[in-house]
VEXDREN-2710 file (C-alpha; in Angstrom, 1 decimal):
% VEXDREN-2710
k/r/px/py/pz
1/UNK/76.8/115.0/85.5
2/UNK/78.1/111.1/85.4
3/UNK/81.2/112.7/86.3
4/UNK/81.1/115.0/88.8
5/UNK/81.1/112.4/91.8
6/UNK/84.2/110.8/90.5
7/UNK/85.8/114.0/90.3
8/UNK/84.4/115.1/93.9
9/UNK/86.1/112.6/95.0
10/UNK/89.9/112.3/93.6
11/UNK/89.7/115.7/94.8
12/UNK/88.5/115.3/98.5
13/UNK/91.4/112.0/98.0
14/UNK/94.1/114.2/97.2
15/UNK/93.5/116.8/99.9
16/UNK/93.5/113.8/102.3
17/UNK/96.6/112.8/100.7
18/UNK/98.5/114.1/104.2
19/UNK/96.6/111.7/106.4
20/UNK/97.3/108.8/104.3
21/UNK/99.8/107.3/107.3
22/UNK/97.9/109.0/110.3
23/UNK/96.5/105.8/111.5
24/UNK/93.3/107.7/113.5
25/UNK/92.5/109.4/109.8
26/UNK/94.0/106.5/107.6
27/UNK/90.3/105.3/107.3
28/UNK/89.2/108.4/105.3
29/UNK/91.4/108.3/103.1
30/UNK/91.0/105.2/102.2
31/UNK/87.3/105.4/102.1
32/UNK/87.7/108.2/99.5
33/UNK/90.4/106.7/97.7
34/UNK/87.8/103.3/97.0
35/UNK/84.8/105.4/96.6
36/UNK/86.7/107.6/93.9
37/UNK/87.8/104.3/92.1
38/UNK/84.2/103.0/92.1
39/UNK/82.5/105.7/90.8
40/UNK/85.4/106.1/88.6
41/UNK/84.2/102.2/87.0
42/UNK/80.6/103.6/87.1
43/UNK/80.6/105.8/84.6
44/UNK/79.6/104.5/81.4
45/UNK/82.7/104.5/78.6
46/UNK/85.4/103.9/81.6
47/UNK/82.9/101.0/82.4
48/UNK/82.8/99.5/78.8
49/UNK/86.5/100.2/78.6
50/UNK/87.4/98.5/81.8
51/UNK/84.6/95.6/81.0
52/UNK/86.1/94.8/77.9
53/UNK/90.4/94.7/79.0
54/UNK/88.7/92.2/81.6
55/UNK/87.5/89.9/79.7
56/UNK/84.0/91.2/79.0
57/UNK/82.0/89.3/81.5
58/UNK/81.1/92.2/83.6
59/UNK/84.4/92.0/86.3
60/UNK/84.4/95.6/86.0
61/UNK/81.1/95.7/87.9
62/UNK/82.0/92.8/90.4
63/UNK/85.4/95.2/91.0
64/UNK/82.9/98.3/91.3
65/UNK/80.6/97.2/93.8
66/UNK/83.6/95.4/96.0
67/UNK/85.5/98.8/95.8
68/UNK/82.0/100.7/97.0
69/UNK/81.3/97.9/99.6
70/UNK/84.7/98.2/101.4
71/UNK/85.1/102.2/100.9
72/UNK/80.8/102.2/102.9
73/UNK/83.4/100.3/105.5
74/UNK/86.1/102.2/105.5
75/UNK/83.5/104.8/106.1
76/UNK/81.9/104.1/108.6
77/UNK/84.8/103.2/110.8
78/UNK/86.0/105.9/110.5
79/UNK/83.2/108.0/111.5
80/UNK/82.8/105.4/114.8
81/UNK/86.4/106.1/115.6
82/UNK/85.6/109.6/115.6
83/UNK/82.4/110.1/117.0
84/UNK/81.9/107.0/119.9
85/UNK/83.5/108.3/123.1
86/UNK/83.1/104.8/124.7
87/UNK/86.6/102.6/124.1
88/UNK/84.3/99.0/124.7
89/UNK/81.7/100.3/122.7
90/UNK/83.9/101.8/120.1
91/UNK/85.8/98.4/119.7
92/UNK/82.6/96.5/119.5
93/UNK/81.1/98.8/116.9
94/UNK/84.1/98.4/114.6
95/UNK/84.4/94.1/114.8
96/UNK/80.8/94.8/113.8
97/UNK/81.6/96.4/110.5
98/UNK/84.6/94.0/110.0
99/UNK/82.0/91.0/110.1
100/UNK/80.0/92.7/108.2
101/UNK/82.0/93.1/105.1
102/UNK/83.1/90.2/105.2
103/UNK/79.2/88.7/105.2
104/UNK/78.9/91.1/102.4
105/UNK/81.7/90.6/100.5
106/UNK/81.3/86.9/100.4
107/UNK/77.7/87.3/99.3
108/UNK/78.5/89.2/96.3
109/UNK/81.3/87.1/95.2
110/UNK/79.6/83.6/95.5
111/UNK/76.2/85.6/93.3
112/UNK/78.6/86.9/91.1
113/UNK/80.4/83.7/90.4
114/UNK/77.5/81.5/90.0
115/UNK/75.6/83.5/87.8
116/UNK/75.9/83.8/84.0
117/UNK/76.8/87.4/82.3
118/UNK/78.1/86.5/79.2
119/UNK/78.0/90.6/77.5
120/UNK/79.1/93.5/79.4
121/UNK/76.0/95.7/80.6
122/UNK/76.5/97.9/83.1
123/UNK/73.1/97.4/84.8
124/UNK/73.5/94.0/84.8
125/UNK/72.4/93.3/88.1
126/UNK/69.1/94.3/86.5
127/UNK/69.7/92.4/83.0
128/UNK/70.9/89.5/84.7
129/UNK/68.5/90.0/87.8
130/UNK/66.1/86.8/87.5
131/UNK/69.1/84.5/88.1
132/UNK/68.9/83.7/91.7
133/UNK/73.0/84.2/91.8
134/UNK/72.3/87.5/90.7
135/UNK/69.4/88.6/93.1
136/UNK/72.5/87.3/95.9
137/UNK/74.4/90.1/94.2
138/UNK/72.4/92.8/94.2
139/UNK/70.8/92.2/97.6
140/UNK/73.4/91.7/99.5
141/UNK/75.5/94.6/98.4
142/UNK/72.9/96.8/98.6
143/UNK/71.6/96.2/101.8
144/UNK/75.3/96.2/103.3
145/UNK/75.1/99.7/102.0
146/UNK/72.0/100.8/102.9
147/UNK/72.5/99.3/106.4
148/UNK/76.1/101.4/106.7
149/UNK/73.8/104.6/105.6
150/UNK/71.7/104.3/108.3
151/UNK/73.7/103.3/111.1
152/UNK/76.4/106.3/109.9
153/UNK/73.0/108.9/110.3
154/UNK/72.4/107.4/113.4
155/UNK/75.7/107.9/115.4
156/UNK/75.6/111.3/113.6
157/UNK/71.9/111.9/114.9
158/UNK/72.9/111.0/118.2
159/UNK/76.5/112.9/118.8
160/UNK/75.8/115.9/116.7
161/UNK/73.7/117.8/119.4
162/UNK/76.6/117.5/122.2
163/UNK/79.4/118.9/119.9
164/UNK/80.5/122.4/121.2
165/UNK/82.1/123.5/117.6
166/UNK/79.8/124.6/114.9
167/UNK/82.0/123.5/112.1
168/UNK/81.9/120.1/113.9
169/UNK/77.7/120.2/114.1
170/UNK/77.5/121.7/110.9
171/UNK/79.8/118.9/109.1
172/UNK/78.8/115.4/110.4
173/UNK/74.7/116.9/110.4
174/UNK/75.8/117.4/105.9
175/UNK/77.2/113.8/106.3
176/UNK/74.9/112.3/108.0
177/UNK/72.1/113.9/105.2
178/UNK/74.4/113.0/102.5
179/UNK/74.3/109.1/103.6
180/UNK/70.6/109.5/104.0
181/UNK/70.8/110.3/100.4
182/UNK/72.9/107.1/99.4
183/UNK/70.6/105.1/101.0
184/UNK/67.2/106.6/98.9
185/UNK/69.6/106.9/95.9
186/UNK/70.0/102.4/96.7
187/UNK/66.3/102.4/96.9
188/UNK/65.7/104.1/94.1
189/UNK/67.5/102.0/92.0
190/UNK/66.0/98.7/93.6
191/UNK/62.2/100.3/92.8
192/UNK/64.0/100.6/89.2
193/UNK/64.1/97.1/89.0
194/UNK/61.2/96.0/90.1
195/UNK/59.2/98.6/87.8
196/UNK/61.1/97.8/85.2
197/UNK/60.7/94.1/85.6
198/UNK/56.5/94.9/85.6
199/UNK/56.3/98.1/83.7
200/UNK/59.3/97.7/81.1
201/UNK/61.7/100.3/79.7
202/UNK/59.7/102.5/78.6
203/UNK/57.3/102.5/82.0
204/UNK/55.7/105.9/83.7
205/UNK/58.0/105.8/86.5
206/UNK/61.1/104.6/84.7
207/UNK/62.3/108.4/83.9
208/UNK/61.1/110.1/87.5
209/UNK/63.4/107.2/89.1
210/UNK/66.2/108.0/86.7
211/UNK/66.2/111.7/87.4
212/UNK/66.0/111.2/91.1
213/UNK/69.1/108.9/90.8
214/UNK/71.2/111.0/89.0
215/UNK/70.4/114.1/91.1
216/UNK/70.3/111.8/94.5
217/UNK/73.8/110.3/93.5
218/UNK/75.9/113.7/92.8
219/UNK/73.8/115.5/96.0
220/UNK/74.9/112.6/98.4
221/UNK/78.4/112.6/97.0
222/UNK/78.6/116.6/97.3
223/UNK/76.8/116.8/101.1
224/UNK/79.4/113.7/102.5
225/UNK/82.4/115.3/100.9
226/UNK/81.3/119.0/101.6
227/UNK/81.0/117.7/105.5
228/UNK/84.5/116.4/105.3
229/UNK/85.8/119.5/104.5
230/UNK/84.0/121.2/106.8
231/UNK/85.0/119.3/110.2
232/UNK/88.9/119.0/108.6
233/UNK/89.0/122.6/108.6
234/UNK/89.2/124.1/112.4
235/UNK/92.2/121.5/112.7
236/UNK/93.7/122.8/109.4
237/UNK/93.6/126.5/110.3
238/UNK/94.5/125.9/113.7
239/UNK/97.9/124.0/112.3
240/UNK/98.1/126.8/109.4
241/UNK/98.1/129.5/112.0
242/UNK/100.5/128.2/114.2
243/UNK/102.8/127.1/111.0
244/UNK/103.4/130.7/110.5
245/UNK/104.1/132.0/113.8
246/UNK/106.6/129.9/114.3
247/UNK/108.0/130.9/111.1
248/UNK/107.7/134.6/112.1
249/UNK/109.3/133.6/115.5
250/UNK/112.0/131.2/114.0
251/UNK/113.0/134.7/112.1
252/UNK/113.0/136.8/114.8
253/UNK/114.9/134.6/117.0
254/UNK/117.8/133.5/114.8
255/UNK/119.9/137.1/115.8
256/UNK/119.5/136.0/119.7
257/UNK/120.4/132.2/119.0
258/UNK/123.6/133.3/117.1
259/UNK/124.6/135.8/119.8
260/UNK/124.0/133.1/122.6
261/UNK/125.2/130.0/120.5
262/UNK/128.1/131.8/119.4
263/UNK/130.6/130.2/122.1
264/UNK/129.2/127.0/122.9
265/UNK/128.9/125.3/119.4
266/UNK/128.5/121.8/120.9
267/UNK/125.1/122.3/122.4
268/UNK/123.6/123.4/118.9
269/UNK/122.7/120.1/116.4
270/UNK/123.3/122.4/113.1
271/UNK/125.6/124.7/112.1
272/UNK/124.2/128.7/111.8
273/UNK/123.7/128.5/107.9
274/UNK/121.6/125.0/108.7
275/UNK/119.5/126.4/111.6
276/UNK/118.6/129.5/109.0
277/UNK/116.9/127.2/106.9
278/UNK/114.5/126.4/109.6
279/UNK/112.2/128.9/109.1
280/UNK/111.3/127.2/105.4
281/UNK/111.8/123.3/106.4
282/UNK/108.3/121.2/107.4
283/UNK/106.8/120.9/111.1
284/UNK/108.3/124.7/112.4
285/UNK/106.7/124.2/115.3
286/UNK/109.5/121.9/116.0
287/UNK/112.2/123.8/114.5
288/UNK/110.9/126.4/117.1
289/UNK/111.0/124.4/119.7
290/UNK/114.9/123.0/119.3
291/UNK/115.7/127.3/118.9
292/UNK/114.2/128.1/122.0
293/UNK/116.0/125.0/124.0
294/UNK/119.6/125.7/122.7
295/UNK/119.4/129.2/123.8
296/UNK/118.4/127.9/127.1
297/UNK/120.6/125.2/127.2
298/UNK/123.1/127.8/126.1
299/UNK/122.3/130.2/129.0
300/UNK/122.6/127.8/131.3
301/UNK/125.6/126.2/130.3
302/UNK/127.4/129.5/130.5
303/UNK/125.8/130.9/133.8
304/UNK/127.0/134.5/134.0
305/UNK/129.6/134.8/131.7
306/UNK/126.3/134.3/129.1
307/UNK/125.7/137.4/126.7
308/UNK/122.8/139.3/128.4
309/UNK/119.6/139.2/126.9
310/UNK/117.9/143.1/126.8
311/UNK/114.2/143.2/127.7
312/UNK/113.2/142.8/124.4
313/UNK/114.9/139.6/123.9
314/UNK/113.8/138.1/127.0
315/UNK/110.0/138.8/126.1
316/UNK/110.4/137.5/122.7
317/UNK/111.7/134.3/124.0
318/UNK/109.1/134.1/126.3
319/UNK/106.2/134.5/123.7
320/UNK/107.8/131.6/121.7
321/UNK/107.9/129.4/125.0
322/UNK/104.0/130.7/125.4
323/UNK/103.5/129.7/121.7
324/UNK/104.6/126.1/122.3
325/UNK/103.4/125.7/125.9
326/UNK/99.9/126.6/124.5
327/UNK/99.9/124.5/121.6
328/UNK/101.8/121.5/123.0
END
């Protein structure tokens, strides 16, 4: 179970791996990418391994909670750049977050820092929690988190109802839920604390809080990325679908480029054998669109003494140009 939320999200990272220099879904990615690598470090023999190559005075966990804290921030801008329509508002929201993390990020290094953890303990927050460096720690990154949670559900909560796609409604409502999630999963653990700080480890509550983490943790994990999926795919189809008609249309079309291109070689940017690799190179949208301008440019340039195109060339042409216009 420790593992499935690590491996959730290497593979949401690596189908994201495409937008990783888009810069509107650069945030994403990247929020995947530091998520993956923190619960990576959480669980339990990659922790002790880490610990231990670090110098065994729990950096591991410092790393952890930073990668988590900026990856909740990466998060969340992304879902504002997505989901506020207002450019001011937008822009305000994100220098928000950037303050933010930084607050938070300075917190947990100064607790860290001045605290003493002199064994590597995984829950050493807890261990380690009656230092008042510590408490710093543990308070600060986990309401940064908490407070990303909730303002994530909120713009979710708010924008949800006025999307007109259903993969759209029914993606950000499973992310908003699954942030919902973290934030009980970050209460749960901070009523672990405190029970265990009154009760001890073998208290009544101890294993109901344990169960509900480990259940709350790979639920949250599965709802956020299953909601990513779910609003990348009406884009991904859409670019799918048009990838393979203009590969079907790049085929069709090479017999009337070579009949039209076949006297004017200096208005075509490849030679034949080339331009019949189109149809398998990246982007054929593209590759569509430069086939459909050199047989124009070609008809042009020649004016009458142009080999004629029969009806069935002239409405293929006419379907690619109604392709591309459409999905320009």
């Amino acid at each position: 179970m420790e593992f499935v939320p690590a491996l959730t999200l290497w593979t949401l990272s690596a189908l994201r791996l495409p937008t990783m220099f888009d810069a509107k879904r650069a945030s994403v990615f990247r929020a995947t990418v530091l998520a993956a690598v923190a619960c990576t470090l959480y669980v339990p023999s990659i922790y002790m391994v880490a610990d231990r190559d670090l110098g065994g005075l729990n950096y591991a966990g410092l790393l952890l909670l930073l990668f988590l804290l900026c990856g909740f921030w990466q998060f969340r801008t992304a879902i504002v750049l997505a989901m506020v329509p207002n450019r001011e508002r937008r822009r305000r929201q994100v220098t928000v977050g950037r303050a933010a993390i930084a607050c938070a990020g300075a917190a947990v290094a100064v607790g860290f820092f001045t605290s003493r953890t002199n064994a590597s303990d995984q829950n050493f927050p807890l261990t380690y929690g009656d230092q008042p460096g510590m408490a710093v720690f543990l308070w600060s990154g986990s309401a940064f988190i908490i407070w990303v949670c909730y303002d994530i559900a909120r713009v979710c909560r708010h924008n949800v109802p006025q999307m007109r796609s259903r993969a759209f409604r029914a993606g950000f409502a499973l992310i908003g839920l699954g942030c919902l999630a973290f934030a009980l999963v970050l209460v749960d653990r901070l009523a672990y604390g405190a029970v265990l700080h009154s009760e001890g480890p073998h208290g009544a509550d101890i294993g109901v809080l344990d169960a509900f983490y480990s259940i709350g943790e790979t639920l949250a994990v599965l709802m956020v990325s299953l909601g990513l999926i779910i609003v990348r795919m009406p884009g991904q189809l859409h670019r799918e679908r048009l990838g393979f008609r203009s590969r079907i249309l790049l085929i069709k079309l090479f017999p009337l480029w070579r009949k039209q291109t076949a006297q004017r070689p200096d208005l075509v940017l490849e030679p034949p054998i080339s331009n019949a690799l189109n149809t398998f190179r990246r982007h054929p949208e593209t590759q569509l669109h430069r086939r459909v301008i050199e047989i124009r440019d070609c008809e042009m340039a020649r004016g009458h003494m142009a080999p004629a195109m029969t009806p069935r060339d002239l409405s293929l042409l006419e379907h690619a140009e109604d392709v591309l216009t459409r999905h320009a």
